[in-house]
N, C-alpha and C positions, 0 to 999 in steps of 0.2 A: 527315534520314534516321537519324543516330546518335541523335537522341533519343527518337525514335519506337520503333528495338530497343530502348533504355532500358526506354519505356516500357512496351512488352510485357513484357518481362521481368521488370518487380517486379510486373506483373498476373497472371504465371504463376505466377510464385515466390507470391504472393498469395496465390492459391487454391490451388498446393499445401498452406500452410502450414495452410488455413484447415483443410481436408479431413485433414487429419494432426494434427489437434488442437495447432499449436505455437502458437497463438497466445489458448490457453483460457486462461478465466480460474483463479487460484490462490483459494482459499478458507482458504489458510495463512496471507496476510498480509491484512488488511485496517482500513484507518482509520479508526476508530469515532468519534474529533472531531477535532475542530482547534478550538483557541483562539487567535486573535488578539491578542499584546496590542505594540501600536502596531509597531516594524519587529522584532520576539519572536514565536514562535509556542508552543505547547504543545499538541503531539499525543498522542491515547491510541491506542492500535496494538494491535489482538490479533495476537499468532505463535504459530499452531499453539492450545496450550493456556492462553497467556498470556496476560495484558493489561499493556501496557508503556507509562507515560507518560513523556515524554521533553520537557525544555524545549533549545528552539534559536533563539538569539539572537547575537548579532554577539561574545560572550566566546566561544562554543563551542556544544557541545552536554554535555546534561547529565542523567541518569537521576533522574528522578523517584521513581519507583516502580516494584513489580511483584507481579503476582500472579497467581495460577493465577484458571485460568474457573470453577472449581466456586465458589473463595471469591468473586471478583466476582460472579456469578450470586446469590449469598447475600446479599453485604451489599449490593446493587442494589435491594432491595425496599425496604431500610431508609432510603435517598436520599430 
C-alpha cells in the first residue's frame, strides 16, 4: 500500500513538473564531444557563449582551453 502512494506521487509530482516546464531542456550547456582516451576523457562543452575543453583523468581535472562561439564558428571551417 505505502508504495503504491509512493508511486502515485512521483507520477504526480511528474506531470506537474513536466507541465510547468521544470524539467526542459537547457540550451546553455551542452557536450559537443567527448574523447576517450583509455580510463581519461576530454570533453569540449559549449556554456552559454563559450566553448570549454576540459581534460579529466584520475590526477584531476584540468582546463584545456577556451574560446568565445564567434572565434570557434571561425576557425571551425579551417579544421
Amino acid at each position: 500500500m505505502a508504495l503504491s502512494i509512493i508511486a502515485v506521487t512521483v507520477f504526480l509530482f511528474y506531470r506537474y513538473a513536466m507541465r510547468k516546464g521544470l524539467f526542459k531542456k537547457s540550451e546553455e550547456l551542452q557536450l559537443i564531444a567527448l574523447l576517450p582516451l583509455g580510463n581519461d576523457k576530454v570533453y569540449l562543452i559549449r556554456c552559454k557563449d563559450q566553448i570549454i575543453c576540459v581534460f579529466a583523468g584520475k590526477s584531476g581535472v584540468m582546463l584545456l582551453g577556451k574560446w568565445s562561439l564567434n572565434d570557434w564558428s571561425e576557425n571551425k571551417k579551417y579544421v
